[in-house]
N, C-alpha and C positions, 0 to 999 in steps of 0.2 A: 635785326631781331626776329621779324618774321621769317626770314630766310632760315634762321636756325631753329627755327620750331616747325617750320615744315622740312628740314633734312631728318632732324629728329621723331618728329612723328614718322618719316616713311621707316625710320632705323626702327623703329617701335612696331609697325608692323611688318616689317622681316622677321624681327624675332618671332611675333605672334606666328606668323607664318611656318619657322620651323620647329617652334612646337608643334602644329597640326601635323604639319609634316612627321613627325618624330610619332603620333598620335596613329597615323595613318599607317606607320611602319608598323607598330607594336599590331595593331588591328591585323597585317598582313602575316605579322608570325603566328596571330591567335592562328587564323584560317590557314594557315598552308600547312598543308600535311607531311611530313618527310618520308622519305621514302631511303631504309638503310636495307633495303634487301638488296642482296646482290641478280638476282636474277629479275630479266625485265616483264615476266610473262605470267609471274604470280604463283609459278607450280614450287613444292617444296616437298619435305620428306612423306613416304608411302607406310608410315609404320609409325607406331608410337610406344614410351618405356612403360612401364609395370609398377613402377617408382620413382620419387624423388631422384634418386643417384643412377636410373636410366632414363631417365626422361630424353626425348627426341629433340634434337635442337632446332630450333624453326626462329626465324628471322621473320619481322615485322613484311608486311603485303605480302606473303607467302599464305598458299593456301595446301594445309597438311594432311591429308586422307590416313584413313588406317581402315582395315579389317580386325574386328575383336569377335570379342565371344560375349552376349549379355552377361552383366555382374562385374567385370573386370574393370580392370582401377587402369583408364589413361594419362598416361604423364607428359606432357612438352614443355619445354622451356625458354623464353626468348629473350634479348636482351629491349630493357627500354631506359634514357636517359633524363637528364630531368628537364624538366621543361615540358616535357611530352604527357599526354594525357589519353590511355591505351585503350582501347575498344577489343574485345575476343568478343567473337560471334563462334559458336559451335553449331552443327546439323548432323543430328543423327539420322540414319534411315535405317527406319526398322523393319525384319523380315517381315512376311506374307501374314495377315489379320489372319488367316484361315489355320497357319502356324502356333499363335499364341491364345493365351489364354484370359487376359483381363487389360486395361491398362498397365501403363510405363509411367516411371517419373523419374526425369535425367533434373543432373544438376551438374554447374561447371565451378569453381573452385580457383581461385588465381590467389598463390603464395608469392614471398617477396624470396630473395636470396636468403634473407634466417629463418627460411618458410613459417615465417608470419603470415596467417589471412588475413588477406584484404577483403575489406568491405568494397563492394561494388556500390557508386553514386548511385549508377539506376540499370535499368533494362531487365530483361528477366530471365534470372540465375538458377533460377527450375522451370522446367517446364512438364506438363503430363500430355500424357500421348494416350488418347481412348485406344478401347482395343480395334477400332477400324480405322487410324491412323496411321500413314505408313511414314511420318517422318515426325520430327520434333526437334524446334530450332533456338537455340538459346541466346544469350547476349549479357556482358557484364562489362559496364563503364567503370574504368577507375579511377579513382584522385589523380591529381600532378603529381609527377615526380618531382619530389623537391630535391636539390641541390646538396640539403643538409638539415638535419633536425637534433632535437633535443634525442639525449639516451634513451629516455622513458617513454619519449614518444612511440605510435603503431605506422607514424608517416612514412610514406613509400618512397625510397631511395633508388639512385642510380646501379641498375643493376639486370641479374639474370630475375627473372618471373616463369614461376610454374604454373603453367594448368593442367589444371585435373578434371576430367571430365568421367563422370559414372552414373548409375542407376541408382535411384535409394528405396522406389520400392517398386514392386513387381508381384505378380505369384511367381510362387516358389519352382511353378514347372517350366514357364519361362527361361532357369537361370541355363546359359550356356547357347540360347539362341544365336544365331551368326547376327553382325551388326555391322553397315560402314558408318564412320564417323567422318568428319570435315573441321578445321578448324583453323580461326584464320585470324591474325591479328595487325590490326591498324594502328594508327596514331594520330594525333596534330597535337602542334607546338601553339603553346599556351601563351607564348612570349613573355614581356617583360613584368605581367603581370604575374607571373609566377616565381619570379627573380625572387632568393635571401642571397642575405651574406654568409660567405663562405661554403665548401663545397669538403666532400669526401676526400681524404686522400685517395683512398681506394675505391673503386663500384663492389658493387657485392656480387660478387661470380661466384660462389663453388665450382669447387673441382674434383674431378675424378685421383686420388691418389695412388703414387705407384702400387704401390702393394694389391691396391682394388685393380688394378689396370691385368698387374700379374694374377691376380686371381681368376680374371676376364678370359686370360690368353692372348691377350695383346700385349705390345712391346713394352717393357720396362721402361721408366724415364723417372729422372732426379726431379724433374717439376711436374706438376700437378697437368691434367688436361682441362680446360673450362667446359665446363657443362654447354656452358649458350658465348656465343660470338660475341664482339662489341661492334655496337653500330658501323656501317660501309664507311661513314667520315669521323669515326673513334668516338671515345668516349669524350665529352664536353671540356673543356678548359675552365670554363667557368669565369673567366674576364670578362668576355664581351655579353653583351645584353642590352636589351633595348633601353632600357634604365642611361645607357650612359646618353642615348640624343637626349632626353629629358633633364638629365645633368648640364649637359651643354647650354642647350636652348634657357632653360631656366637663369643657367649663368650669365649669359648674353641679355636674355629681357629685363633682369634687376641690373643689370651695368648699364643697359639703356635709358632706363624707369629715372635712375639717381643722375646721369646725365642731363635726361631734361628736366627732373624735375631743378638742380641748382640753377637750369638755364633760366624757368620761371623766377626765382626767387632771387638771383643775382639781377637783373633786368640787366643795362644797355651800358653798366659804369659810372654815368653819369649821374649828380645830383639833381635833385628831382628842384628845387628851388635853386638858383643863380644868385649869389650875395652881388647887391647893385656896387658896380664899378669894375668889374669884371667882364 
């Protein structure tokens, strides 16, 4: 009898075991940050669109420069999956103090594929620049991407994301100043705590269509062109998640739990009193 309550207790703590373990993974997904850029060096596109339907396509650890002109509406677009939870940092550098005329105040703007704004968790989505400041650095944390949401939800899906990056106010003699800009977008996975059930059939990419392509002077084509790439290892499947070792393990400790517990409560077989003559 003792023997099976101590194989049973150590079967008890295995299970406990890989829960933590299971605990420890999900921990490892919050923190690790992926990385679907294709290039290993972080440089990305020299230019950015004017709009929504030009917007530059920039892949996650890529970092995007442009030359604009002050006043002008920056567009990039990059893809992010769910689970992932996106970080854009923007740095503008502004011409020469001795050039302009008052303070600057930049602001960055990050839309979903049905260019929905997103609300930014935190960091900060304006910044003003005095007029003896030659640069001014932004930053906008987003929600998780979840997997899937209600219709009427504003939750952010598997998909392409715009940013926009512009001035909103300035004097007026300013407008037209030369300007570089930088823009760079990050990620980490959220892990299983960010798991629902069920997933998009589709991400939300827009596409450039033939007819706009033809209008462009680029090549005609029966399908669409995607504005922004899908991640370097695709878009999610949506099965696996850290959710299922917490499935497992949980399954294993209550088959252990009701194991020992009938081993307590069955005892050894035997009657506990002996009828004399036996």
């Amino acid at each position: 009898m003792s023997r099976t309550r101590r194989v049973l207790a150590g079967a008890l703590l295995t299970g406990l075991a890989l829960l933590t373990g299971a605990g420890a993974a999900a921990a490892d997904d919050a923190t690790a940050s992926p990385s679907p850029s294709a290039s290993g060096d972080g440089s990305g596109p020299t230019e950015a669109g004017t709009t929504f339907r030009t917007a530059t396509a920039l892949q996650q650890d890529e970092t995007a420069t442009a030359g604009a002109s002050t006043g002008d509406y920056l567009y990039w677009v990059f893809p992010a999956d769910a689970g992932q939870r996106a970080t854009v940092t923007a740095k503008v550098n502004l011409p020469e103090s001795t050039t302009r005329h008052g303070a600057q105040t930049w602001q960055v703007d990050v839309y979903d594929g049905l260019r929905r704004r997103q609300a930014c968790m935190y960091g900060k989505q304006t910044g003003r620049a005095g007029a003896d400041a030659s640069s001014v650095e932004l930053t906008c944390v987003l929600r998780t991407v979840r997997a899937l949401a209600e219709p009427w939800a504003n939750d952010p899906l598997p998909g392409s994301y715009y940013v926009r990056l512009t001035v909103v106010d300035l004097a007026s003699a300013d407008l037209g100043l030369p300007v570089h800009t930088e823009v760079r977008v990050t990620s980490e996975g959220q892990g299983g705590s960010a798991d629902v059930d069920g997933t998009l059939s589709k991400p939300l990419v827009p596409g450039v269509s033939s007819a706009e392509q033809a209008s462009d002077g680029s090549d005609d084509s029966a399908e669409p062109v995607a504005l922004a790439g899908e991640p370097e290892d695709g878009w999610s499947s949506g099965w696996w998640t850290s959710r299922w070792l917490w499935t497992a393990g949980g399954g294993i400790l209550a088959a252990l739990t009701a194991v020992f517990g009938y081993s307590l409560t069955r005892g050894d077989g035997r009657p506990s009193r002996v009828p004399p003559g036996v």
